[in-house]
C-alpha positions as MATLAB code, in Angstrom:
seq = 'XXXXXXXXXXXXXXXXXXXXXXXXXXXXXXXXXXXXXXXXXXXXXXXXXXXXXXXXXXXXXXXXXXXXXXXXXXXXXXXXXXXXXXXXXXXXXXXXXXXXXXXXXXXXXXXXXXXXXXXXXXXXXXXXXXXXXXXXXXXXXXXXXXXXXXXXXXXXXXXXXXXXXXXXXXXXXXXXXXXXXXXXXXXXXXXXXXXXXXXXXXXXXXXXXXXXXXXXXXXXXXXXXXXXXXXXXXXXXXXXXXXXXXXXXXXXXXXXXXXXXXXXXXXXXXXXXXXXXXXXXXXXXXXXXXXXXXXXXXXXXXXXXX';
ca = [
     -16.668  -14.409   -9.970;
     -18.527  -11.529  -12.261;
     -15.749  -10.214  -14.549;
     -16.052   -6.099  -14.909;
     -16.201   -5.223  -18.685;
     -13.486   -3.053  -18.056;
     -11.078   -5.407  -16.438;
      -8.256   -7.716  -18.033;
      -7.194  -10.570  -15.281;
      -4.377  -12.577  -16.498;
      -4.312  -16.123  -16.607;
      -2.278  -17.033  -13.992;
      -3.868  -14.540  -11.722;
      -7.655  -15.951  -12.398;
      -6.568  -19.972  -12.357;
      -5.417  -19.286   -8.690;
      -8.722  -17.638   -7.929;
     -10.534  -20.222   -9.488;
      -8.404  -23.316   -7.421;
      -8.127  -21.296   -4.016;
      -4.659  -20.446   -4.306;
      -3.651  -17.352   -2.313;
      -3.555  -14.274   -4.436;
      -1.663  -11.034   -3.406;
      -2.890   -7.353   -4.556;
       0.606   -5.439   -5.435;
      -0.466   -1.616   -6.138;
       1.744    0.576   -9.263;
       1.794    3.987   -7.544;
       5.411    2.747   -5.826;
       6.168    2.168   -9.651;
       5.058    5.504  -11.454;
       5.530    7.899   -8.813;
       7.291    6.236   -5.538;
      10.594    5.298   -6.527;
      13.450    5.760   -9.199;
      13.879    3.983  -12.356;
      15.602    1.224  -12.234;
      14.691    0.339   -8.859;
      11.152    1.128   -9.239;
      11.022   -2.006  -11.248;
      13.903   -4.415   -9.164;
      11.568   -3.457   -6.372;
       8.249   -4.586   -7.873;
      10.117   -7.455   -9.421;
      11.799   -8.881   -5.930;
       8.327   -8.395   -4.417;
       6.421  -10.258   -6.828;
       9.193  -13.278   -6.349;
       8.731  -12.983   -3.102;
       4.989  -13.711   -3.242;
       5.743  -16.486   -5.239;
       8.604  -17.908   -3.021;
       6.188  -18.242   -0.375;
       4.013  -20.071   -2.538;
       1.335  -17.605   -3.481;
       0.814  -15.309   -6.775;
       1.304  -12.158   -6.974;
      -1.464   -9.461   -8.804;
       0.281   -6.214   -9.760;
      -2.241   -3.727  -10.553;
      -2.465   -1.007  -12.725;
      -4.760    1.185  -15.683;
      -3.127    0.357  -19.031;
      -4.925    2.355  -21.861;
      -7.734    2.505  -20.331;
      -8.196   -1.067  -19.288;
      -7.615   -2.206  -15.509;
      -5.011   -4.741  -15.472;
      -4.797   -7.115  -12.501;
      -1.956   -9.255  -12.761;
       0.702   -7.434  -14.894;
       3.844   -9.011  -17.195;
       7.441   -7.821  -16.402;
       6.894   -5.409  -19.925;
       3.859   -3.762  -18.657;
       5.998   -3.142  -15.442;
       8.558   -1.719  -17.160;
       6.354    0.666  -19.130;
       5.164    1.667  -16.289;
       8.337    2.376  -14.469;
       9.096    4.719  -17.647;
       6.499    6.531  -19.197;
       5.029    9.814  -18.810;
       1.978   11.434  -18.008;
       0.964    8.209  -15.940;
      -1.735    9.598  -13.589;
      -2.083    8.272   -9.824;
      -5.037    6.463   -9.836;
      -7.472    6.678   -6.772;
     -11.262    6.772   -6.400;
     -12.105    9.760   -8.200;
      -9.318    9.489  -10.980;
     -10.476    5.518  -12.158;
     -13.755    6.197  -13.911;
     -11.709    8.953  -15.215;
      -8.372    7.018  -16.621;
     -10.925    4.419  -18.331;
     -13.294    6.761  -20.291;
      -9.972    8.713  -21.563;
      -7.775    5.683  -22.158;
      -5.269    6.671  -20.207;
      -2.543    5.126  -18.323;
      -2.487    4.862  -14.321;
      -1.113    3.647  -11.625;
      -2.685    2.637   -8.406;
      -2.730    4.416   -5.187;
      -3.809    2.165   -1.783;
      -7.024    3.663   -2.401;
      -7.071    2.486   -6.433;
      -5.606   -0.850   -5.589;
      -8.394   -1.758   -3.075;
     -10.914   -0.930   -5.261;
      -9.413   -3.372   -8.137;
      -8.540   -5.915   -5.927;
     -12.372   -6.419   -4.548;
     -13.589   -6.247   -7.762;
     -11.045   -9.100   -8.636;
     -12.115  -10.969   -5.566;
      -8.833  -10.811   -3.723;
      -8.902  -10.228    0.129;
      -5.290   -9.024    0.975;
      -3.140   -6.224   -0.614;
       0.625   -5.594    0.084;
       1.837   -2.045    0.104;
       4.631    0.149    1.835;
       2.970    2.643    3.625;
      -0.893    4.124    3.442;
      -1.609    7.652    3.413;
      -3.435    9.164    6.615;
      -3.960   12.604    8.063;
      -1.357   15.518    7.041;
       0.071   17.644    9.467;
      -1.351   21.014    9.618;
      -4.902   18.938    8.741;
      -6.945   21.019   11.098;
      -6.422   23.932    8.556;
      -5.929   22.227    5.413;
      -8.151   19.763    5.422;
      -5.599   17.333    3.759;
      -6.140   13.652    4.531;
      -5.695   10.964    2.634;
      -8.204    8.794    0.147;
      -6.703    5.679    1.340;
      -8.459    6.198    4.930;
     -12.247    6.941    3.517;
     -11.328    3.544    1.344;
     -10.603    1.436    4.115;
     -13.635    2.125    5.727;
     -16.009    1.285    3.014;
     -13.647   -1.779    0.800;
     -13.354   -5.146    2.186;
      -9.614   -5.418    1.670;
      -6.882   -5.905    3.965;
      -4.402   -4.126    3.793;
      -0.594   -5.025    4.694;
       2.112   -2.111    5.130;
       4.373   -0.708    7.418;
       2.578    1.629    8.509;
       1.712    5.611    7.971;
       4.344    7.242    6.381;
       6.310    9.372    8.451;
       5.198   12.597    6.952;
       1.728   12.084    8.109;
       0.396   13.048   11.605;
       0.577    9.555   13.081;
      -1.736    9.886   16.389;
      -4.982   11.564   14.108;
      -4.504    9.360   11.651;
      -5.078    6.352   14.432;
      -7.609    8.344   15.903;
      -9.741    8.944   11.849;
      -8.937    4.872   11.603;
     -10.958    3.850   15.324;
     -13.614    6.394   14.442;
     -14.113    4.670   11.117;
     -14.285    1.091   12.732;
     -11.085   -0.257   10.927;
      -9.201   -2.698   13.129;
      -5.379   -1.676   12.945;
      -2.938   -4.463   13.643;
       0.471   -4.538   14.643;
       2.273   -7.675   13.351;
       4.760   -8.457   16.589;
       5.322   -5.458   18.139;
       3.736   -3.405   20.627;
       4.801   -0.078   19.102;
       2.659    1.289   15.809;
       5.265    1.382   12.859;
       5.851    4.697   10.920;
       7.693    3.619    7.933;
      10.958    4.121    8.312;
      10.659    3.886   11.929;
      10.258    0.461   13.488;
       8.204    2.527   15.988;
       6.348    5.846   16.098;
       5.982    6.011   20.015;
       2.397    5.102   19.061;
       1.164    1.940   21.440;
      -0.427   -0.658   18.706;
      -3.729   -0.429   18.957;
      -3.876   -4.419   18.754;
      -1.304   -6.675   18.852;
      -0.946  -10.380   16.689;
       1.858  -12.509   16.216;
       0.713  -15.327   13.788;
      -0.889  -14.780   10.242;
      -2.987  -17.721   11.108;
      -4.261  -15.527   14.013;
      -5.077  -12.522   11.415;
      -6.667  -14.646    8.724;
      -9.029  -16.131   11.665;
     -10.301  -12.122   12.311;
     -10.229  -11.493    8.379;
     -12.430  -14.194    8.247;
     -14.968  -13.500   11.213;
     -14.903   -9.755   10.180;
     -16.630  -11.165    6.615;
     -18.872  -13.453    8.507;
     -19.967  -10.846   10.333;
     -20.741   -8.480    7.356;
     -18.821   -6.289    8.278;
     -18.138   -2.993    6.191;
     -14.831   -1.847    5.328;
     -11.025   -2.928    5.430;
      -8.146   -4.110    8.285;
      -5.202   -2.653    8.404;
      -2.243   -4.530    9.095;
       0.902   -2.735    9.941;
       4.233   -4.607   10.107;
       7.717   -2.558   11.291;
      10.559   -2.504    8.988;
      12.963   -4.835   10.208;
      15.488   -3.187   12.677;
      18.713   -3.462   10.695;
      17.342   -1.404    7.460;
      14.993    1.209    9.986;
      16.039    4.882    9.894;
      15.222    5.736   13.652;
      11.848    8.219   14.219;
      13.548   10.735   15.573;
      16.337   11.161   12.861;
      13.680   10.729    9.822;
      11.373   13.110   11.334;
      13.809   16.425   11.559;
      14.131   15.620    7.978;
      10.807   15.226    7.331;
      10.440   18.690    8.719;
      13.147   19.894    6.216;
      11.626   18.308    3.550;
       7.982   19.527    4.347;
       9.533   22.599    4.826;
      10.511   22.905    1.086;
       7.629   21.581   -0.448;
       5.832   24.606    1.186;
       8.872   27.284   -0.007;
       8.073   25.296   -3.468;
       4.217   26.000   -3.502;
       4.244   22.438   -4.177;
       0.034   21.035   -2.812;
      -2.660   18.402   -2.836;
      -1.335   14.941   -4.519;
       2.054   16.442   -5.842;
       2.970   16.961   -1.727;
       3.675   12.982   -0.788;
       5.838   12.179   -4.218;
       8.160   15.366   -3.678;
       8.688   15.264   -0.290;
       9.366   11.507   -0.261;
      12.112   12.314   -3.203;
      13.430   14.815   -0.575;
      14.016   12.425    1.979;
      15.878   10.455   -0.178;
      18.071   12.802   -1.215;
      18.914   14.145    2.002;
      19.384   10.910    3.313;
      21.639    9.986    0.646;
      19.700    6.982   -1.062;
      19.887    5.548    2.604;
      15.666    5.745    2.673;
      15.495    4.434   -0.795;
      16.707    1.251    1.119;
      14.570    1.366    3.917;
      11.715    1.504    1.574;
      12.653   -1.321   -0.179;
      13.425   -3.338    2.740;
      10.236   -2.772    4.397;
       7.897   -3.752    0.990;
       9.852   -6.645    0.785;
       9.397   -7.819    4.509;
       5.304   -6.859    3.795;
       4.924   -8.960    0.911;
       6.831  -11.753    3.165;
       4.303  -11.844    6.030;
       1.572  -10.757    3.896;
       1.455  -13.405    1.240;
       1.836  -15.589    4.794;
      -1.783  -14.019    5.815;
      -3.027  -14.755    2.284;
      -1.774  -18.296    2.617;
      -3.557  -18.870    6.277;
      -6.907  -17.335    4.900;
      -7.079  -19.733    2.337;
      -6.538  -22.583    4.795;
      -8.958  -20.982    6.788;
     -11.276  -21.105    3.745;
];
C-alpha cells in the first residue's frame, strides 16, 4: 500500500490492512459539528467498540494539524469533540486544512477520500448529504453525491437526512451510476424515519450478499462508490411524517436566520433536536450504532470474499 506523505495511519489500523483484517472508515464531522459534547464523543466511542465487538477495527478519521489521521486515539477524539475553529473537511477544504495546518474534521465526502487513500473499502456514517429542497433555485446539493460517483468506497448509513429532498436525491444517485441498497427493507430510509415512502431502489438482506456486488463492482472497474442505506431500528425511529413538519420549522428558521451554504445542515439539525427535546439526539445515536453493526458485518464478508 503507497503511504501519502501527508498521512499518519496508526498501528493498529495498518497491521489489520497488512493481515486482511476488516477495517471500518468512521468519519469526525458527527464529532466537530454533528452532535453535543459529551455525547459527541460516547457516540464515536460506542461505535468504535462496536466495530471491534464484531471483530473488526475501527479507523476514525480526521485532519490533526495539518496531518490526516486515519485511525485516531480516544485523546485525539476528545480534542476533537472540544476545540474550536475545527473546519468541516470535504474535497475542496483538504488540500486546504494541510497546507495551513489546521484542524478538520471529515465530512462523507472527506472521509471517502481518506479512506481510499488508506486502502479501506467500507465507511460507516449516519446519514449522507443529497439534494436540498428548493435545489432547482439554489443550486444546493451536497459534495458527498459528486464523491460517490467518482471514490471507490462504500458507504453505510441510514440514509439521506430528512432535511434533504429525498426523491432528487435518488434520482442525482441513478444518474450518476451509484447502486443504492436497502439493507432489509423495501422502503428507502430517511434518517430518522425507518421509511421515506421512497421504494428501495434495490433490496439485500445478507452482508455476504453486498460484499459479493462490492466485489464484482471492483472487478469490473467500475468508477465510483455504493451506497448502502440501513433504517434505524423501529423502536428509536421518529416517524417521517412527525420529523418532517419539524424539519419545515426548523428550515424555516435557518432562512429567518440568514443562516446558508455549509452552516445550513449543522443548525438546522441542532434545531431538530431541540424541538424534539433531545428525543432526535437518540435517534441519531441509535441509528450510527445499528450502521457500524451491519457495516463492520459487510467489511467482515468482503474480506472472506477476498
Amino acid at each position: 500500500m503507497e503511504m501519502n506523505a501527508y498521512m499518519d495511519i496508526s498501528a493498529e489500523v495498518r497491521d489489520a490492512l497488512e493481515v486482511g483484517k476488516p477495517v471500518v472508515a468512521l468519519e469526525t464531522t458527527i464529532i466537530s459539528h454533528g452532535m453535543p459534547y459529551p455525547a459527541n464523543v460516547e457516540t464515536a466511542l460506542a461505535v468504535e467498540a462496536i466495530v471491534r465487538r464484531k471483530g473488526g477495527v475501527p479507523a476514525t478519521i480526521a485532519v490533526i494539524g495539518g496531518r490526516i489521521k486515519v485511525g485516531l486515539t480516544q485523546e485525539q477524539i476528545e480534542y476533537l469533540a472540544t476545540a474550536k475553529g475545527v473546519r468541516k473537511v470535504s474535497r475542496r477544504d483538504l488540500p486546504v486544512v494541510i497546507a495551513m495546518q489546521k484542524d478538520g474534521a471529515t465530512t462523507v465526502a472527506g472521509t471517502m477520500i481518506i479512506a481510499k487513500m488508506a486502502g479501506i473499502p467500507v465507511f460507516v456514517t449516519g446519514g449522507v448529504g443529497g439534494v436540498h429542497r428548493g435545489a432547482g433555485e439554489s443550486f444546493d446539493i451536497s459534495a458527498d453525491l459528486e464523491e460517490l460517483k467518482q471514490t471507490d468506497v462504500t458507504v453505510v448509513c441510514a440514509g439521506c437526512k430528512s432535511l434533504l429532498d429525498i426523491p432528487a436525491t435518488l434520482e442525482y444517485l441513478e444518474t450518476g451510476g451509484v447502486p443504492v441498497i436497502v439493507f432489509g427493507s423495501d422502503a428507502f430510509p430517511a434518517f430518522y424515519s425507518s421509511s421515506s415512502g421512497c421504494p428501495a431502489p434495490l433490496r439485500m438482506d445478507d452482508p455476504a450478499e453486498i460484499a459479493c456486488l462490492i466485489h464484482r463492482k471492483r472487478n469490473l472497474d467500475l468508477k465510483g462508490g455504493i451506497l448502502v442505506t440501513c433504517p434505524i431500528p423501529q423502536q428509536d425511529e421518529i416517524p417521517f411524517e412527525e420529523i418532517d413538519q419539524i424539519i419545515r420549522k426548523a428550515l424555516d428558521l435557518s432562512a429567518e436566520e440568514g443562516i446558508t451554504g455549509s452552516r445550513v445542515t449543522p443548525y438546522v439539525l441542532q434545531k431538530i433536536v431541540d424541538l424534539t427535546e433531545g428525543r432526535a439526539l437518540r435517534a441519531n445515536q441509535a441509528l450510527v450504532l445499528n450502521n457500524a453493526l451491519i457495516g463492520t458485518n459487510i467489511a467482515a464478508a468482503l474480506c472472506r470474499q477476498k
